[in-house]
Structures are given as C-alpha cells and as structure tokens.
C-alpha positions in Angstrom: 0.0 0.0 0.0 1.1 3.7 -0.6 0.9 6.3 1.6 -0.3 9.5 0.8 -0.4 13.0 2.4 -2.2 15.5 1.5 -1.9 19.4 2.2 -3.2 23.0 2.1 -2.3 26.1 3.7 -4.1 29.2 4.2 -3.7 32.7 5.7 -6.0 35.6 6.5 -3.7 38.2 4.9 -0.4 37.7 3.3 1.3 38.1 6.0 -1.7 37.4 8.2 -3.1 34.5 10.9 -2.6 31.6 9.0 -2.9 27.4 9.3 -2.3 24.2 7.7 -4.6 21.2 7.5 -2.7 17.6 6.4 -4.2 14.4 5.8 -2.2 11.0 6.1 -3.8 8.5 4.3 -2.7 4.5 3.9 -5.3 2.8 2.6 -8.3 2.9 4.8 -6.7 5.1 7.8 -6.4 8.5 7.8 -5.3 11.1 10.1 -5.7 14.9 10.2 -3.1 17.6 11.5 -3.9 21.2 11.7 -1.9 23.6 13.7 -2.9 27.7 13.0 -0.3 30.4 14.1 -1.0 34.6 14.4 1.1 35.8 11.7 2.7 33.6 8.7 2.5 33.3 4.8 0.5 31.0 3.0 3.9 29.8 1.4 5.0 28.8 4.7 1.9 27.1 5.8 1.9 25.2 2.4 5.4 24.1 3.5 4.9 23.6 7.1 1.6 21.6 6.1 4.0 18.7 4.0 6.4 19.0 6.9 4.1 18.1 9.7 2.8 14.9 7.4 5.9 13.8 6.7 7.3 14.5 10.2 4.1 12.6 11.6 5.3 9.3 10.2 6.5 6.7 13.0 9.0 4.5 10.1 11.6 5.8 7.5 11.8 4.8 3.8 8.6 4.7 2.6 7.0 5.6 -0.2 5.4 8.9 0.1 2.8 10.2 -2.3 2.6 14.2 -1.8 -0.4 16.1 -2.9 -0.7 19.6 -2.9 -2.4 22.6 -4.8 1.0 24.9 -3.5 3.0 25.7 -6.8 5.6 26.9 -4.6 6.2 23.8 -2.8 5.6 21.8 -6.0 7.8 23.1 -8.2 10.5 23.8 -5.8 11.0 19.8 -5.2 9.9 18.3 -8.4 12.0 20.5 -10.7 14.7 20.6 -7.9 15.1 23.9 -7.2 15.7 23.2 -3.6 18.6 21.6 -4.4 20.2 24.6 -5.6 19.1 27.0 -3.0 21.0 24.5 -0.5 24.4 24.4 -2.6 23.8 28.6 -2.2 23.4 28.1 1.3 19.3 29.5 0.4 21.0 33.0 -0.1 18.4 35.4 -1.2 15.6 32.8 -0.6 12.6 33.0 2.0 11.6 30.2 4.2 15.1 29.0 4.8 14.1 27.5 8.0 11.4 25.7 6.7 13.1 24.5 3.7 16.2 22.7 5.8 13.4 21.3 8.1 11.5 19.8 5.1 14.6 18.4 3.5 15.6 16.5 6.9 12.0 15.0 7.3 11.9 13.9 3.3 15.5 12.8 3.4 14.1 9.6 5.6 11.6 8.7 2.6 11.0 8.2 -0.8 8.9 11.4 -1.6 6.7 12.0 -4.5 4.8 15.4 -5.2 1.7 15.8 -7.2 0.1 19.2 -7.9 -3.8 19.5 -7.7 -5.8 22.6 -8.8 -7.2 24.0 -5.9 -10.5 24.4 -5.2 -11.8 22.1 -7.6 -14.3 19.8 -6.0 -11.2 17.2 -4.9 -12.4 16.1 -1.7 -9.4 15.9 0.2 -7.8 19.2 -0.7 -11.4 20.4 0.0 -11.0 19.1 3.5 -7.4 20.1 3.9 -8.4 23.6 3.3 -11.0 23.7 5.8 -8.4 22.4 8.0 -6.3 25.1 7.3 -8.7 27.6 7.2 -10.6 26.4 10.6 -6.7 26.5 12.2 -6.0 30.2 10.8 -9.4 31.4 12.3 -8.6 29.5 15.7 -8.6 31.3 18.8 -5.5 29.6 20.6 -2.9 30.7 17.6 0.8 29.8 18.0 4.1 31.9 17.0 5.8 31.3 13.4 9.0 31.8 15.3 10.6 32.0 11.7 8.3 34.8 10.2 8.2 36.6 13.2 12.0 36.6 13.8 12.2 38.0 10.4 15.2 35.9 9.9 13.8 33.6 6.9 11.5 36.2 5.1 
C-alpha cells in the first residue's frame, strides 16, 4: 500500500493569521493535523503543512505520495530547485528554516509530489483547506517563530 499526504495552507492576509490542515492517508486510515499560528504566509503554511505529514510518520523509507495545490512547494521539489538553494546556502531565498526542516524529514523517505488545482471539488484538498482555514481562524494561535523573527522572510 502507498501512503499519501495530502496538504493545504491558508492565511488571513499575506502576512496574516494563518494554518495548515494535512491528511495521512494508507489505505483505509487516515489522520488529520492542523496547527494555526498569528502571523505567517500562505507559502510557509503550504510548506509547514508537507512537513508536519511527513514528520508525523513513525517508520523511515517509505514511499510517500505528496499532494498539494502549493505551486511553490511543488515546483521547488519536483524540478529541484531546492537543491540549488541548498548548494547557495538558500542566499536570497525565503523560508530557509522551513526549507532545511523539510529536507531533513523527506530525506528519511521516498517522496513523490503531485500538484492538484485548488478548489476544484477534490475532496481531500477540499478538507485540507478547511483544516487550514478552521486553524488560521482558531482562537489559541501559536508563534511562526521563523516569520516573526524575520530571519527567513
């Protein structure tokens, strides 16, 4: 069986309150993660939202299936841009924190990405949203300690 995670992010404002809603899925089980903070991007919860799923996982090597309406994130693995920002040291690039945390959780599996349109009637990016979106509106919000550092933006 294959596992697969799916992700949204959201934020009210851009920078704003914003969440993340994830969805691990192997075959019949599924779990949901959604963690909203007071001020953040909606690129970083798109990347905190793969990061929680994949950091969620209790075994290493598996085969991860990744779906996620976030260009950003999308592209930046599948056409390995990611891999140049680290030979750069991620000079010049946003999210730097976020980036080296996602690339220590993936390097334990075999990680797939898969874009979805957004918004398009597919049911779990429709839930993942709410997730997100239900986080970002929540009334116990945590701090982006990267954002709000300004350190990584």
């Amino acid at each position: 069986m294959k596992l697969e995670i799916y992700t949204d992010g959201s934020s009210r404002g851009n920078p704003g309150p914003g969440g993340y809603g994830t969805i691990l899925k192997f075959g019949q089980q599924e779990k949901e993660l959604a963690e909203g903070f007071r001020k953040t991007t909606n690129n970083r919860m798109e990347l905190l939202a793969v990061i929680k799923g994949l950091e969620a996982l209790t075994k290493e090597g598996l085969h991860v299936d990744i779906y996620s309406d976030s260009k950003y994130v999308v592209d930046a693995v599948e056409q390995k841009w990611v891999f140049g920002w680290v030979k750069k040291e991620f000079k010049g690039k946003k999210n730097a924190d976020l980036w080296k945390q996602y690339l220590k959780a993936a390097s334990k599996h075999k990680v797939k990405f898969h874009w979805v349109k957004g918004h398009n009637d597919h049911p779990y990016n429709e839930r993942c949203d709410v997730l997100a979106t239900d986080a970002a509106d929540g009334k116990h919000l945590l701090i982006d300690e990267g954002f709000e550092s300004g350190l990584y933006n």
